[in-house]
C-alpha positions as CSV (number, residue, x, y, z in Angstrom):
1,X,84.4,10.5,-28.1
2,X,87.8,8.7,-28.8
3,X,89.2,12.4,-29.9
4,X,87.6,14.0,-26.6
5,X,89.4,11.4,-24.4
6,X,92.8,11.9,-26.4
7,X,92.9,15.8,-26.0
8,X,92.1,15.1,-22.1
9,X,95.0,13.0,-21.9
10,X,97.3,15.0,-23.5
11,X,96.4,18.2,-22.0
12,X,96.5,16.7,-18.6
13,X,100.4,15.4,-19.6
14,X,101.0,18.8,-21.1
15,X,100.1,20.9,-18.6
16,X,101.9,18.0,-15.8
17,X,104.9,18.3,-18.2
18,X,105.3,21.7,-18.9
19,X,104.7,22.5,-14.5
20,X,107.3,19.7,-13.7
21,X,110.2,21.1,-16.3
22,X,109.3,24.4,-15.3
23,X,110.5,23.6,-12.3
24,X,113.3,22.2,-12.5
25,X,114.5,23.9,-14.9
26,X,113.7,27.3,-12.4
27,X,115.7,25.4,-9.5
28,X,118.1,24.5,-11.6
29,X,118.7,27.7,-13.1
30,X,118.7,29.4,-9.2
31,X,121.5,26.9,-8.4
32,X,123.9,27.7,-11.2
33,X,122.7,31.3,-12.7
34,X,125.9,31.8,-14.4
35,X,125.9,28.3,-16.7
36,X,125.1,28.9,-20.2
37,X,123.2,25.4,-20.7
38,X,121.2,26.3,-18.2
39,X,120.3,29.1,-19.7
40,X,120.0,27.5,-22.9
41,X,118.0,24.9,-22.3
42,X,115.6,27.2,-20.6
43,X,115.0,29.9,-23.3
44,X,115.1,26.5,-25.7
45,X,112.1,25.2,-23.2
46,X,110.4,28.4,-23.2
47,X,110.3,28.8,-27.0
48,X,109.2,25.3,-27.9
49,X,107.0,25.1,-24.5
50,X,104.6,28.1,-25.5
51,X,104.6,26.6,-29.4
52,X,103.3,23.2,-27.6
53,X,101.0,24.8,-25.1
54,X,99.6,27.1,-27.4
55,X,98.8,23.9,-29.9
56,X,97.1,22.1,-27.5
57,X,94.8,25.1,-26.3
58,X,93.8,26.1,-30.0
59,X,92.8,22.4,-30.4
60,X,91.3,21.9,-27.6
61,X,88.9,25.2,-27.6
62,X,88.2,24.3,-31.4
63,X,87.2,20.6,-29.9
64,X,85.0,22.6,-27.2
65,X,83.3,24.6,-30.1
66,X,82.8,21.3,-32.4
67,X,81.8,18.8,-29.6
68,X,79.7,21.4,-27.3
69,X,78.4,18.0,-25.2
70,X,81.4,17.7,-24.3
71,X,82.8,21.3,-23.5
72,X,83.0,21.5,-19.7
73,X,85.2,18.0,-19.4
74,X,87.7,20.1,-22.1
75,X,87.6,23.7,-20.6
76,X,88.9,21.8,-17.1
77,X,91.3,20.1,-19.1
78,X,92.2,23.5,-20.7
79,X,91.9,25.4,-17.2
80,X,94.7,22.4,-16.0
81,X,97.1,23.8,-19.0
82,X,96.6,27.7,-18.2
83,X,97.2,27.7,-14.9
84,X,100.7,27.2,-15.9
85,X,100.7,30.7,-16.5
86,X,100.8,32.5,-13.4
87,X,103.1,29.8,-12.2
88,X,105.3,30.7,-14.5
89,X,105.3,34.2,-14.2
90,X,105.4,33.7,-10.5
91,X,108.7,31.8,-11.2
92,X,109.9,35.2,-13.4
93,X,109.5,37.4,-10.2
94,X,111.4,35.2,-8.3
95,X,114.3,35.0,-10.7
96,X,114.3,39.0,-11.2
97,X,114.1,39.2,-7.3
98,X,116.9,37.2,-6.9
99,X,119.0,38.2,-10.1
């Protein structure tokens, strides 16, 4: 149980992270396009951002297969951390739109 309510905790931080830095870093990057930190630190966040987010999800579906009593409370917790996803590609359109 004490492993089930650690992976809920940090999935919910990832995935309220990894939204949060998104963002900024996506407003940050429509204000100053041209600045290569910016740029930087957003292919940096990508890279290490899918490495952590992918991490957490292969943990927490092999919890889901382990613990099965306890496999809905994870795939919510896993449905908080993929939802990224079409948030961030959302974000990509925008950024080719305006680009």
């Amino acid at each position: 149980m004490k492993l089930i309510k650690l992976l809920d905790k940090i999935g919910r931080y990832t995935a309220a992270i990894s939204l949060s830095l998104g963002s900024v870093l996506f407003i940050w990057t429509m204000c100053f396009p041209n600045f290569k930190l910016t740029l930087r630190l957003t292919e940096l966040f990508v890279y290490y951002g899918f490495i952590w987010n992918a991490l957490i999800v292969v943990l927490i579906i092999s919890a889901a297969i382990v613990y099965s009593r306890f496999r809905m409370r994870l795939f919510k917790v896993l449905g908080r951390i993929l939802l990224n996803i079409p948030i961030a590609i959302f974000y990509f359109i925008i950024a080719l739109i305006i680009a």
